[in-house]
VOTIVEX-823514 format. One line per 2 residues: number of its first residue (from 1); their letters; for each residue x, y, z of C-alpha. Coordinates in nm, 4 decimals, always signed. Layout:
BEGIN
NUM	A	X,Y,Z ~ ...;
This chain:
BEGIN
1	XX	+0.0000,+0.0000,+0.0000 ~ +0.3083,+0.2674,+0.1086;
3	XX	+0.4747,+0.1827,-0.2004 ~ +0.1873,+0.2043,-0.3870;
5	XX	+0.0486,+0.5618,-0.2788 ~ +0.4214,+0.6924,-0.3048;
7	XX	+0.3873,+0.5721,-0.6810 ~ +0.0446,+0.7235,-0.7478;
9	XX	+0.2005,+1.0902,-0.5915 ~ +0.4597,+1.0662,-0.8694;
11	XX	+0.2841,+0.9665,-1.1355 ~ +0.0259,+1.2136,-1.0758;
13	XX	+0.3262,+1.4403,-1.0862 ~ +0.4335,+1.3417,-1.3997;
15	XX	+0.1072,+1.3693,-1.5735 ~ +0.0533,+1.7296,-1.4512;
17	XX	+0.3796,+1.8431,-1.5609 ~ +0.3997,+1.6891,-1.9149;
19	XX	+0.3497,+1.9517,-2.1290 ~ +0.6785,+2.1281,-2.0060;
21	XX	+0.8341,+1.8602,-2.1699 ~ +0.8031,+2.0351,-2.5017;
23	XX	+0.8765,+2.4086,-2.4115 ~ +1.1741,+2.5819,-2.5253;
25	XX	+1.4909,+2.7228,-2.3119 ~ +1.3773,+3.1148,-2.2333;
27	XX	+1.5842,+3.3964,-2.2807 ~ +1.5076,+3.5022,-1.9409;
29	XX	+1.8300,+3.3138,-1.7840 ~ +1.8632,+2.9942,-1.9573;
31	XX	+2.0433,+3.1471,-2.2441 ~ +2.3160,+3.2842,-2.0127;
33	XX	+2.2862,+2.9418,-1.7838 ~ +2.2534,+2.7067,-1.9960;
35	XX	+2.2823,+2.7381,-2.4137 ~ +2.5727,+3.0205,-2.4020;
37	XX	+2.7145,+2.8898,-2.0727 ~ +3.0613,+2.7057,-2.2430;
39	XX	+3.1487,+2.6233,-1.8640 ~ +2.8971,+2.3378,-1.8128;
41	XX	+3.1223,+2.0723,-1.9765 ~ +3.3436,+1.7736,-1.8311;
43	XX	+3.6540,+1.9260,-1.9005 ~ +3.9106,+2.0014,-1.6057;
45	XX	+3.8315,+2.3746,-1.7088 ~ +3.4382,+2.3201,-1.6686;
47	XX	+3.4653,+2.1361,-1.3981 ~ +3.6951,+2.4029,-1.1964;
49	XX	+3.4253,+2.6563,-1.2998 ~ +3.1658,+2.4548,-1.1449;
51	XX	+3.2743,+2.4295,-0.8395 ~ +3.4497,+2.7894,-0.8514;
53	XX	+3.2544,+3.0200,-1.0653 ~ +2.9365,+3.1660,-1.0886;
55	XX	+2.6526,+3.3018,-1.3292 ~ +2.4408,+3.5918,-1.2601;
57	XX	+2.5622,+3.6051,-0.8400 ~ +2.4775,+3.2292,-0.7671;
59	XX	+2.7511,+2.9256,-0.6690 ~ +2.5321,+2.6180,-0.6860;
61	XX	+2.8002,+2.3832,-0.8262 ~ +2.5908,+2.0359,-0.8080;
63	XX	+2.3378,+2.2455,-0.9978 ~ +2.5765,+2.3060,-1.2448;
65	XX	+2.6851,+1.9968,-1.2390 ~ +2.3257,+1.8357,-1.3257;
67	XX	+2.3197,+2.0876,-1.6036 ~ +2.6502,+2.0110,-1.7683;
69	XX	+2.5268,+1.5972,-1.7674 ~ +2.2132,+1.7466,-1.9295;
71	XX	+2.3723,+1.9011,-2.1841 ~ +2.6395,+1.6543,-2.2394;
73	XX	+2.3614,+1.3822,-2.3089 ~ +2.0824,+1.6483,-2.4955;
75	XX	+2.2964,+1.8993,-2.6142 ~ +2.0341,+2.1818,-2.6936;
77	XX	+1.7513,+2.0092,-2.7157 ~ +1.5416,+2.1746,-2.4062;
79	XX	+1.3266,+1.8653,-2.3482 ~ +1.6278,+1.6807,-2.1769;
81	XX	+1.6436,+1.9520,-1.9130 ~ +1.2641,+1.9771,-1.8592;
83	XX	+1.2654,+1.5634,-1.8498 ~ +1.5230,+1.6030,-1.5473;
85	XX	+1.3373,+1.8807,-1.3685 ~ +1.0200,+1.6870,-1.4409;
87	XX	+1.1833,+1.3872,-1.2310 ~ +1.3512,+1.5789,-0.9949;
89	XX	+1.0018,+1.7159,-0.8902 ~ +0.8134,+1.3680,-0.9095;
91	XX	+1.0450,+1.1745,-0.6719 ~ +1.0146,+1.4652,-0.4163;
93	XX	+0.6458,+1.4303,-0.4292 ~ +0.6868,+1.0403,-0.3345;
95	XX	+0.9531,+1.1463,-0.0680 ~ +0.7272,+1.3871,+0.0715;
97	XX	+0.4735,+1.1004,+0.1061 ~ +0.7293,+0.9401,+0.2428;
99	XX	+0.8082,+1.1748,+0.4656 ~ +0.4711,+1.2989,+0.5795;
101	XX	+0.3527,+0.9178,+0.7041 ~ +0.6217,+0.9411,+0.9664;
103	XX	+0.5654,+1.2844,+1.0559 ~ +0.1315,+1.2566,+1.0723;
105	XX	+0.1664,+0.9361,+1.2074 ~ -0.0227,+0.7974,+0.9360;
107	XX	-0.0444,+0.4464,+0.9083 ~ -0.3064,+0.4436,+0.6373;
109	XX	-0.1424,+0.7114,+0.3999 ~ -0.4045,+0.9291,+0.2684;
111	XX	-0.3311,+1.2414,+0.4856 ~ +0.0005,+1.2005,+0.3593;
113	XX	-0.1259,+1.1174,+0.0337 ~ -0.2970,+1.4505,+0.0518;
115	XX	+0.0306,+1.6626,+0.1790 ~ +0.1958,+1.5162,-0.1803;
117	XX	-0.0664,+1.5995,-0.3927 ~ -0.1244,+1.9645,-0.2030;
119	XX	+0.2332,+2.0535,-0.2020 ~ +0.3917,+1.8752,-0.5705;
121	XX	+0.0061,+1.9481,-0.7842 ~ -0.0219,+2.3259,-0.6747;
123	XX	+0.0189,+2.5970,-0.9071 ~ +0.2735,+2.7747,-0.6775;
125	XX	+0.5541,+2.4922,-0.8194 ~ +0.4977,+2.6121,-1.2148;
127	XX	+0.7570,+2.8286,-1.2256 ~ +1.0272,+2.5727,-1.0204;
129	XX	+0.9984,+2.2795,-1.2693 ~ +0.8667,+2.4445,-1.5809;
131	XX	+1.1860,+2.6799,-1.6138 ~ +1.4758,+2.4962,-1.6498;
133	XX	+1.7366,+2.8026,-1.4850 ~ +1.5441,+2.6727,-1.1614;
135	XX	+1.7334,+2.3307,-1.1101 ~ +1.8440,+2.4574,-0.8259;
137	XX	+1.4611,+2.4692,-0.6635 ~ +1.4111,+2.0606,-0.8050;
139	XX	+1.7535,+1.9212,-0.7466 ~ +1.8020,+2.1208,-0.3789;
141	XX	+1.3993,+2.0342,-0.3190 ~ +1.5165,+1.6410,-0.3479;
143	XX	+1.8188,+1.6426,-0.1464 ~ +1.6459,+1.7891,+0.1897;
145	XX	+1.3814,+1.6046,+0.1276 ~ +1.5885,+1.2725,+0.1720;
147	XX	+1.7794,+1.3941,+0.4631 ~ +1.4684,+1.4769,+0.6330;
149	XX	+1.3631,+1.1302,+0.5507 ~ +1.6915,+1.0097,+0.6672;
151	XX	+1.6966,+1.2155,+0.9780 ~ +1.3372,+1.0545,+1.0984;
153	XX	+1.4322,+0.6929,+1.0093 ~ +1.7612,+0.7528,+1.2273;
155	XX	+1.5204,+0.8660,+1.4822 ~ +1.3573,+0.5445,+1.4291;
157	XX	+1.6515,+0.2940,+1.4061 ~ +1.9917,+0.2631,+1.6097;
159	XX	+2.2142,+0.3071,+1.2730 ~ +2.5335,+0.5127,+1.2397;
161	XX	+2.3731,+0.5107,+0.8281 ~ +2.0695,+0.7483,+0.8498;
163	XX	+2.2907,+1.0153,+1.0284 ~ +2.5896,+1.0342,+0.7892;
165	XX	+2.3113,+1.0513,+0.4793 ~ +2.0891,+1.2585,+0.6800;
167	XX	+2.4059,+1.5567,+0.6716 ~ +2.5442,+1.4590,+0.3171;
169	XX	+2.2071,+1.5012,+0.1168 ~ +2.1380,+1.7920,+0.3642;
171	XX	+2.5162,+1.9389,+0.2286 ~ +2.4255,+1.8189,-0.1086;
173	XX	+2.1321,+2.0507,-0.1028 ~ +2.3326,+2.3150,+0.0350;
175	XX	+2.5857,+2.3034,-0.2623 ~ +2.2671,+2.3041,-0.4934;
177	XX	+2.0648,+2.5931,-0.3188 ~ +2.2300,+2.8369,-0.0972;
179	XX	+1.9009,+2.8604,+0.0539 ~ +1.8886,+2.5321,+0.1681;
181	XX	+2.1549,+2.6810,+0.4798 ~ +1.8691,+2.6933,+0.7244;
183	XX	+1.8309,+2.3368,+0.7197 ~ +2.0016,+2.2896,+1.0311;
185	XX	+1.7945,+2.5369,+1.1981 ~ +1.4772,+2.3516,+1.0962;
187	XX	+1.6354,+2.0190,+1.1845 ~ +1.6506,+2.1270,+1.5190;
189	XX	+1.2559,+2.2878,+1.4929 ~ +1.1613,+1.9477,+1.3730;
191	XX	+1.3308,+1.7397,+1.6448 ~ +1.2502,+1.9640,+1.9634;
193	XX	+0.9433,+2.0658,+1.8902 ~ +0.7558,+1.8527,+1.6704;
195	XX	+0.9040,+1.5304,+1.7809 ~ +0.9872,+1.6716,+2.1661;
197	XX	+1.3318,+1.5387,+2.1578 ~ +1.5228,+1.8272,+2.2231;
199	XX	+1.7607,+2.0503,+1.9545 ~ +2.0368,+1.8266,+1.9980;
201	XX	+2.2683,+2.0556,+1.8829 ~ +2.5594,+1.8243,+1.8330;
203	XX	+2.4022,+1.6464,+1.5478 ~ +2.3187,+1.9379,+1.3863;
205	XX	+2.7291,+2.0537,+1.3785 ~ +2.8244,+1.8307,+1.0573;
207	XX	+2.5999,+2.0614,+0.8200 ~ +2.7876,+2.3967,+0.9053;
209	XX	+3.0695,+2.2457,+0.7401 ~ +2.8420,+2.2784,+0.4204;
211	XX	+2.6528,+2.5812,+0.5293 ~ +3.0125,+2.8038,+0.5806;
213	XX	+3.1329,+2.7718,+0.2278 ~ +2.8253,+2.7364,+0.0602;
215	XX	+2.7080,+3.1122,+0.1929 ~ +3.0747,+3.2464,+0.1913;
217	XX	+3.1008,+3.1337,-0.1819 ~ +2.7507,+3.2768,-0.2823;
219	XX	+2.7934,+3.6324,-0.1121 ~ +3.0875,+3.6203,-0.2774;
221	XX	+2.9570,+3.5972,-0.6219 ~ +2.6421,+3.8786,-0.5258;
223	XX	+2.9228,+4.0883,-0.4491 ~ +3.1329,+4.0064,-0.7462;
225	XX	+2.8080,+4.0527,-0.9825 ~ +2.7023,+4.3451,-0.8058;
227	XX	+2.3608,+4.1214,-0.7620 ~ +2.3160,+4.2467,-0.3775;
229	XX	+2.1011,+4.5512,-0.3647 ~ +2.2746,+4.8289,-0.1231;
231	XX	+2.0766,+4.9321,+0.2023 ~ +2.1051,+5.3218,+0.0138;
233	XX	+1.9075,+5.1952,-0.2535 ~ +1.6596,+4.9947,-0.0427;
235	XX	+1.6529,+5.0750,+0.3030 ~ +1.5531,+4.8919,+0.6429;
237	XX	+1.2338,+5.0011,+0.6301 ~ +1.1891,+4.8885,+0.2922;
239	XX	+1.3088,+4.5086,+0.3549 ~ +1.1033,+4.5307,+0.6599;
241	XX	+0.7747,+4.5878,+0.4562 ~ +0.9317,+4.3428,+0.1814;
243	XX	+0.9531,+4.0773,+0.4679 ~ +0.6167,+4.0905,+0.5988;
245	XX	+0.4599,+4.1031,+0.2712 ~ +0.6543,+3.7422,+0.1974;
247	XX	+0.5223,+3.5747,+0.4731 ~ +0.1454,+3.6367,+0.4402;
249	XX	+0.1872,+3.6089,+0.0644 ~ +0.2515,+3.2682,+0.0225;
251	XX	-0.0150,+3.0934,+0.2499 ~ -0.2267,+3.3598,+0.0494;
253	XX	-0.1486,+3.2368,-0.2298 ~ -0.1418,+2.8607,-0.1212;
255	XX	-0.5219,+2.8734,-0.0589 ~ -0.5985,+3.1057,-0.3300;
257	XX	-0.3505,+3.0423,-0.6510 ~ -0.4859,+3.2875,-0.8982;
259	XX	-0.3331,+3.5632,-1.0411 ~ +0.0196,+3.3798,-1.0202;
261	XX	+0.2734,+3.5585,-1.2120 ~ +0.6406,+3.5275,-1.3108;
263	XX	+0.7382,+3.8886,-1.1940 ~ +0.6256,+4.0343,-0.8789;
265	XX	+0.7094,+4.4037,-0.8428 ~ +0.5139,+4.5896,-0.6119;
267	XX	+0.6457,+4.8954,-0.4566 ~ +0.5882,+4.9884,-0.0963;
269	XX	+0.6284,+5.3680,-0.1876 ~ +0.3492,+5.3272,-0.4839;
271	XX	+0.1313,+5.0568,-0.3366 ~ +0.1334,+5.0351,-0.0212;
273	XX	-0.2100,+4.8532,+0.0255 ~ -0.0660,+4.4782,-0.0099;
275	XX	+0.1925,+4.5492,+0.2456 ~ -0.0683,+4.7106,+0.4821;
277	XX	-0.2966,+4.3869,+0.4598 ~ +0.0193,+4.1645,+0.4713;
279	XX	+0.1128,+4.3422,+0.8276 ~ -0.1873,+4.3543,+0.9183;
281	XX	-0.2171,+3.8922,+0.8333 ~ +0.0784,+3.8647,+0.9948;
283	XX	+0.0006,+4.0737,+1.3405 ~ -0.3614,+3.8944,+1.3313;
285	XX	-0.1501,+3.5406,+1.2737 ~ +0.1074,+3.5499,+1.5723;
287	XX	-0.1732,+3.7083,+1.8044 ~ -0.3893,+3.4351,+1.7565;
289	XX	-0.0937,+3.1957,+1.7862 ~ -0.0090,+3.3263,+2.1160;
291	XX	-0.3522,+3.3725,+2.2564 ~ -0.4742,+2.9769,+2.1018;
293	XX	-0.1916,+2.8072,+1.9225 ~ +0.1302,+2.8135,+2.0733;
295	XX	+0.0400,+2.5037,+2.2758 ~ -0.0181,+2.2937,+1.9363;
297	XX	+0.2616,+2.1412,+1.8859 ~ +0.2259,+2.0330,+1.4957;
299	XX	+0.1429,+2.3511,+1.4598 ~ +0.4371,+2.5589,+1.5595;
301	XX	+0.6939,+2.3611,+1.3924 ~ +0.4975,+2.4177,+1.0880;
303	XX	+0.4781,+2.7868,+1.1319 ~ +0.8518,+2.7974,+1.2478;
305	XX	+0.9807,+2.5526,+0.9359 ~ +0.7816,+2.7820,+0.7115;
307	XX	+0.9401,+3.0705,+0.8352 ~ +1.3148,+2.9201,+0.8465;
309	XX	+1.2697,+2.8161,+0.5002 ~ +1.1022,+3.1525,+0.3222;
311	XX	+1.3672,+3.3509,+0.5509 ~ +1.6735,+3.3790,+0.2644;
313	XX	+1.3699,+3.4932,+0.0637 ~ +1.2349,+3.7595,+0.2503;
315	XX	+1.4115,+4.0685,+0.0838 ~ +1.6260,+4.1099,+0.4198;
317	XX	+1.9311,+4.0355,+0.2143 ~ +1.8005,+4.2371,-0.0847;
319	XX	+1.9393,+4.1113,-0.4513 ~ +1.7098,+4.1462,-0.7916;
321	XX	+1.4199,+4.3329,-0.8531 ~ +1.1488,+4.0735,-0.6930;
323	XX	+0.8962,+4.1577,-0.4182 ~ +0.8002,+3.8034,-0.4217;
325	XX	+0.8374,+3.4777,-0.6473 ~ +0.6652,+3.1437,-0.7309;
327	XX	+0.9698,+2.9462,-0.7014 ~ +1.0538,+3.1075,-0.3681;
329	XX	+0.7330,+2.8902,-0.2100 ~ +0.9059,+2.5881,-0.3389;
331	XX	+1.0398,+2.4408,+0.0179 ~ +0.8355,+2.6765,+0.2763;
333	XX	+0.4992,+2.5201,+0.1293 ~ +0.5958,+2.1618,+0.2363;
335	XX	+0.5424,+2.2157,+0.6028 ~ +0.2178,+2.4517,+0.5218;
337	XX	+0.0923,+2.1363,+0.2807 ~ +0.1654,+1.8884,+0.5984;
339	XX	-0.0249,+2.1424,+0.8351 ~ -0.3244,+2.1275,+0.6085;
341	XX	-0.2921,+1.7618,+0.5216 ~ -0.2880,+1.6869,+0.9205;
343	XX	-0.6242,+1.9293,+0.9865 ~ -0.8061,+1.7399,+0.7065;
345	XX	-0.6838,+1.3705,+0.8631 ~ -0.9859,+1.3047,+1.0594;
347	XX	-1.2038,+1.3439,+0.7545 ~ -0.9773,+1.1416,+0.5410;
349	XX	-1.1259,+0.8687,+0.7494 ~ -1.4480,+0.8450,+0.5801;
351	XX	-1.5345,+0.8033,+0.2113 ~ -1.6797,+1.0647,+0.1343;
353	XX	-1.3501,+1.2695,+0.2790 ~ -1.1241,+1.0723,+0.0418;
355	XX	-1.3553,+1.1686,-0.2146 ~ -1.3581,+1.5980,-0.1874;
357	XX	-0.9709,+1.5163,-0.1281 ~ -0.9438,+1.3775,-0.4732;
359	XX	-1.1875,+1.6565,-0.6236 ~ -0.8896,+1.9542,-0.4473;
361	XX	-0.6158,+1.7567,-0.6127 ~ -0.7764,+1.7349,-0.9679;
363	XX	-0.8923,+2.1023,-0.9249 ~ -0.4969,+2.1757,-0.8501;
365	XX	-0.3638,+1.9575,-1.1707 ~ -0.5998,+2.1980,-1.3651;
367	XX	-0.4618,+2.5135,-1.2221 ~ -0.1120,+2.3614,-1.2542;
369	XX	-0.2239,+2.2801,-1.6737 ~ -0.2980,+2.6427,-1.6884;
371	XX	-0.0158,+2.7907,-1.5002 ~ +0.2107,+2.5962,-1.7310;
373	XX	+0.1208,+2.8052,-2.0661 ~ +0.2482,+3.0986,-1.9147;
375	XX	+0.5817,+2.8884,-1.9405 ~ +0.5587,+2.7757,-2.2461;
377	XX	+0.7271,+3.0725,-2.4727 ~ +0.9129,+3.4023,-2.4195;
379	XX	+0.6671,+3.5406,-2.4912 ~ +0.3451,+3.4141,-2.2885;
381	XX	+0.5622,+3.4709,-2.0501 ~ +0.6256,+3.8546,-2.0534;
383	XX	+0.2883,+3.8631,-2.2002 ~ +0.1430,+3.7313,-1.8363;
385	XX	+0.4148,+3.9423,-1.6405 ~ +0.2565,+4.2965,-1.8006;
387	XX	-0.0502,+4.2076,-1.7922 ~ -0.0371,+4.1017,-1.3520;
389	XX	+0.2077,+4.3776,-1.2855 ~ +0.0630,+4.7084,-1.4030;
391	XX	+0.3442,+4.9208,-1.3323 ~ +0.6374,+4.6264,-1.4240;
393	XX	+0.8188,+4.8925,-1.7153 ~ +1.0638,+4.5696,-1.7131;
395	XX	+0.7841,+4.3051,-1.8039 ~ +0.7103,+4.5439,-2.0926;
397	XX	+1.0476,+4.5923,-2.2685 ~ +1.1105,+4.2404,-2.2085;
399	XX	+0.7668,+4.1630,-2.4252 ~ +0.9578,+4.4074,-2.6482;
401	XX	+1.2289,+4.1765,-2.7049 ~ +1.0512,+3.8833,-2.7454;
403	XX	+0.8306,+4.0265,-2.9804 ~ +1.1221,+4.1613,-3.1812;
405	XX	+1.2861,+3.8141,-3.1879 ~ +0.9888,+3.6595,-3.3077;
407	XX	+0.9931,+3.9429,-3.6143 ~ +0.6791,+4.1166,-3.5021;
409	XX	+0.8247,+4.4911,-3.4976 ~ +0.5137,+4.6882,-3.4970;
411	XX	+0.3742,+4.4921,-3.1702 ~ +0.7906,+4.4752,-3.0336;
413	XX	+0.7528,+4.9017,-3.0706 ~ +0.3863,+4.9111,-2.9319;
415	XX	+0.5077,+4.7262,-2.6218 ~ +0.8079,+4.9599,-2.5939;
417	XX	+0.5927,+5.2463,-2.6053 ~ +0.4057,+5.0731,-2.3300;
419	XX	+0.7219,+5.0484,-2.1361 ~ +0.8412,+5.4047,-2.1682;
421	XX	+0.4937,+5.5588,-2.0825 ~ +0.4752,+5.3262,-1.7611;
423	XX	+0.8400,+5.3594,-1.6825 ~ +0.7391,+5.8093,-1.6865;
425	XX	+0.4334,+5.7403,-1.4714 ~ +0.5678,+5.5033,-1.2060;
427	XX	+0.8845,+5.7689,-1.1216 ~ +0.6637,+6.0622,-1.1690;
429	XX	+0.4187,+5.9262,-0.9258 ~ +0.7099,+5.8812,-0.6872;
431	XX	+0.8829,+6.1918,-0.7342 ~ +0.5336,+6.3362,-0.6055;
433	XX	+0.4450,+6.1093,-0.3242 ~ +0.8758,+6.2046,-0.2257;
435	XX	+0.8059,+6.5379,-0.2144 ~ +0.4922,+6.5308,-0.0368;
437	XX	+0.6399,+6.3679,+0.2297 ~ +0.9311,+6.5967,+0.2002;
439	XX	+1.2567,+6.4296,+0.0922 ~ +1.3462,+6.7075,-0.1966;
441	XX	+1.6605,+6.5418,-0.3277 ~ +1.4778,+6.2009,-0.3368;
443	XX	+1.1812,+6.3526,-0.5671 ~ +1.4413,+6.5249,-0.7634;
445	XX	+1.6336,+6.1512,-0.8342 ~ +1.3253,+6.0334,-0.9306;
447	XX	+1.2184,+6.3027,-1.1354 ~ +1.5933,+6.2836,-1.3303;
449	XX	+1.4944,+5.9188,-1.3603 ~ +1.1490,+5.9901,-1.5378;
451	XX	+1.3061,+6.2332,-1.7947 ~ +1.6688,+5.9740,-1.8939;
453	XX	+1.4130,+5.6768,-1.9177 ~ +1.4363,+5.2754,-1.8713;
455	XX	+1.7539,+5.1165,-1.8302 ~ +1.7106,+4.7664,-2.0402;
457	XX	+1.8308,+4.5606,-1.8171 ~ +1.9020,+4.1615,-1.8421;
């Protein structure tokens, strides 16, 4: 039966996820990455660059290294590098089943049947799998995903085996994400509070040894790339609301997946309404948690794994443009899918439970189906990204380009109009909101940056 339902998770995976199978490499990244990358080769001078080197601020050298087998065996064909993605994605879902019968205590499987299909069938996980420059989300997804299996069975068994693969997939992941670094921290979540073992901080030593040079290396490469956003050009205050907004955006979104996008730029200064709510979600949240919840066991691990896990996310260490991403849900959803999964349990019992269980996951492959054509081209891609981000002047010159690639100049030009009127609004608008508040040489930058226009970017 175990075997079985694992089996079912992935398949059910698979089938969702098929049609990536035949979308092309974008020019939003996988050019540079992966088809003008001359580094991701088994040569001693590709492989020194993969474990030394860096593209676009990130050191993820077993990430390279999946990409450079990819390539060696496909060459340019993209469907090779979706395949792998698409695999990488189904096994987690069956090691997440895997996973969630030891943590629910579920002998039967279907809450942890449910936690698979909630967490590897949702909408949210598009933009991981379907874009191949996201390896790094599939292949770092995996790898903690087997040490935290292998960190439960060695809670399970007296074996000196489950410890030593519980750190080296949990390193592994580290070498393919530099997010994954907080995995020690949640280890120790997941072990004193959840299980009621205590942190047992000794076990959780071996990982630094991965965590130290895997964050070393990748600040290293920000800095090198100039990738890291100074605090002068986004301040405290700034992160702060950027933070907040992250943390009731994703369980937003996790109940409510529409209007996904691949660009997220909302300004604080120009919009402040989504970062009002999201304080205001958050305060609500962690009063409620300390007036009700913090007793619940299950429950704060979940809330403290999910906040662990989005924290390298959460703008504090500001790099790109981003307010917010898809792929940045990819890990913090699994303990939010095992929270939900372990409310529903108790009506998983009955038939008819099972039954509007099934009718949430087929209502998530559907959303998934549709998600996936905004994957599927350069650009339906920018297309969606204007079209969700109103004032986005970079989603519009970057519909420019694809439009001019695809020898369409008189829509390439309309879109670049587009871009230049929105671009003169959006600092105008600021430039009058800065003085109103006061800050004269502020409004005055912005101004100057309404008249020069855009900066095309990469």
């Amino acid at each position: 039966m175990k075997a079985r339902q694992a089996a079912a998770a992935a398949a059910a995976t698979v089938l969702a996820y098929l049609p990536a199978l035949r979308f092309p490499l974008l020019s939003w990244d996988d050019d540079v990455n992966v088809l003008r990358n001359a580094d991701l080769a088994f040569s001693a001078s590709g492989l020194s660059w993969m474990f030394t080197g860096s593209r676009l601020g990130h050191w993820h050298p077993l990430t390279w290294l999946s990409l450079a087998l990819d390539k060696a065996l496909w060459g340019a064909d993209p469907m090779g590098f979706h395949l792998t993605n698409l695999v990488l994605h189904a096994a987690s879902a069956a090691l997440l089943f895997l996973c969630a019968r030891r943590l629910l205590d579920d002998e039967e499987g279907w809450a942890s049947l449910l936690a698979a299909g909630l967490w590897a069938l949702h909408p949210l996980r598009v933009e991981s799998v379907a874009w191949v420059t996201e390896r790094r989300d599939v292949l770092s997804g995996l790898l903690l995903l087997g040490s935290l299996y292998a960190h439960l069975r060695s809670v399970e068994e007296k074996s000196s085996k489950w410890p030593l693969l519980a750190v080296a997939l949990g390193g592994a992941a580290m070498f393919s994400k530099v997010f994954a670094v907080v995995w020690p921290a949640v280890l120790v979540v997941v072990d004193a509070v959840l299980l009621g073992r205590g942190a047992r901080w000794k076990e959780k030593v071996p990982y630094l040894f991965f965590a130290a040079p895997s964050l070393g290396m990748n600040l290293a490469a920000q800095a090198a790339t100039g990738a890291a956003v100074p605090l002068a050009a986004f301040g405290l205050e700034q992160r702060l609301a950027q933070a907040v907004f992250g943390l009731a955006f994703y369980p937003l979104k996790t109940l409510l997946p529409f209007g996904l996008s691949p660009l997220y730029e909302l300004s604080p200064l120009l919009q402040p309404a989504p970062f009002a709510w999201s304080l205001a979600a958050v305060l609500a949240a962690g009063t409620w948690w300390l007036i009700w919840g913090r007793e619940n066991r299950p429950l704060t691990a979940a809330l403290l794994c999910y906040g662990l896990l989005l924290a390298p996310a959460l703008g504090l260490f500001k790099s790109g443009r981003m307010s917010a991403a898809d792929r940045w849900s990819y890990l913090p959803a699994v303990p939010l899918s095992l929270l939900l999964a372990a409310a529903a349990a108790p009506l998983l019992r009955r038939r008819e439970g099972r039954v509007a269980a099934l009718a949430v996951s087929a209502v998530l492959f559907a959303l998934t189906r549709a998600q996936l054509t905004v994957w599927s081209s350069d650009e339906a891609l920018w297309r969606r990204a204007a079209a969700t981000q109103p004032l986005s002047y970079y989603a519009r010159l970057k519909l420019a380009s694809a439009l001019a690639a695809a020898g369409r100049l008189p829509e390439a030009d309309s879109a670049r109009r587009d871009a230049l009127s929105v671009h003169r609004t959006v600092f105008e608008t600021a430039a009058a909101v800065l003085a109103n508040r006061g800050e004269t040489a502020a409004s005055e930058a912005a101004l100057a940056r309404a008249k020069a226009g855009p900066v095309i970017a990469p």
